[in-house]
Residue, then its C-alpha position, 0 to 999 in steps of 0.5 A: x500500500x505504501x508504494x501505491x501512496x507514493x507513487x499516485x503523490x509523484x504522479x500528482x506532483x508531476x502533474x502540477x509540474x507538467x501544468x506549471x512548465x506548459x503554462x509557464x512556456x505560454x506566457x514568457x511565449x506570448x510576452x515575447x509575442x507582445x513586446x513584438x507587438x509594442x515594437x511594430x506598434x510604434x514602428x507603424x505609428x511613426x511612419x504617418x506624418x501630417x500633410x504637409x502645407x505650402x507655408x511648412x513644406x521648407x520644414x519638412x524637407x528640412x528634416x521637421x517631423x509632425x506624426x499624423x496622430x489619428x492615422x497612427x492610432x489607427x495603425x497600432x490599433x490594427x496591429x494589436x488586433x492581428x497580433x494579440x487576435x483582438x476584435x475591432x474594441x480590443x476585446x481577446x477572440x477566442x483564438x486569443x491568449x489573453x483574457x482582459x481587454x488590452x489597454x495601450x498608451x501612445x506617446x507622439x514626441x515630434x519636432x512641435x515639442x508639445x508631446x500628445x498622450x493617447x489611451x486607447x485612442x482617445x487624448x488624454x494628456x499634452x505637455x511640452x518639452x524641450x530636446x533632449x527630454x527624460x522619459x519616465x513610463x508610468x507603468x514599467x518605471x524604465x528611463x530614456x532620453x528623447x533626442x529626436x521625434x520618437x513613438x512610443x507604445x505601452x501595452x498592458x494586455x493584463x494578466x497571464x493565463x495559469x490553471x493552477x488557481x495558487x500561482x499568483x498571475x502577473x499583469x504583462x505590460x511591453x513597451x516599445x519606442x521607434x526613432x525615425x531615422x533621417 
């Protein structure tokens, strides 16, 4: 009897290992699969410029840089849908891993030194700043000096998925910002 104790504990141990690893692999995968998200999130926002107008035409060829703020909302919020499988309100499918709506917050840092804040698409905060300029997120607490017209993206696609109600889970959050290079 002793042996078949054991050996259904060992096999519920393992159990709990097994599910533990498999859940364990899933998050670091689809957290790595959201800071490529973030970075292709900001990559495409700082593609779009404003029009440009007869009277800032000298600007622009001058290496003055404005970002189209609506178009490129409109672009991360595309490429959170493809990569996180979210429908058109951010809200995860069913194909999807996460399970919270996913927030973002967006930073437009152009050449008109007054940066826009936007979360989930809608303005919420404008400040003005002076090159070089220090950069704290809110929400991941890193630094980075601001140079030059930059882009950046946090994500919070909110907790992680694991089936073992015991483990804690953790809220992802990825940031990501893209300097257009000219």
């Amino acid at each position: 009897m002793k042996p078949f104790i054991v050996g259904l504990a060992l096999c519920i141990l393992l159990l709990f290992l097994i599910v533990f690893q498999t859940d364990n692999y899933n998050c670091r995968l689809e957290s790595q699969n959201l800071k490529y998200c973030a970075d292709e999130a900001s990559a495409s926002a700082s593609l779009f410029f404003d029009n440009i107008s007869v009277e800032n035409a000298n600007d622009f060829t001058s290496g003055y840089k404005i970002f189209d703020e609506k178009e490129g909302i409109i672009a991360i919020e595309r490429v959170i849908q493809v990569y996180l499988k979210t429908d058109s309100s951010l809200l995860p499918t069913l194909k999807s891993y996460w399970e919270d709506k996913i927030n973002y917050t967006v930073y437009f840092f152009d050449d008109d030194l007054i940066c826009n804040v936007y979360t989930n698409g809608i303005k919420t905060d404008s400040f003005m700043f002076n090159y070089p300029f220090l950069y704290t997120d809110e929400l991941l607490y890193y630094n980075k000096t601001i140079a030059k017209p930059i882009v950046i993206v946090t994500i919070n696609a909110g907790k992680s998925r694991y089936r073992l109600n015991f483990i804690s889970q953790i809220t992802i959050v990825r940031s990501s910002g893209y300097e257009y290079s000219y």
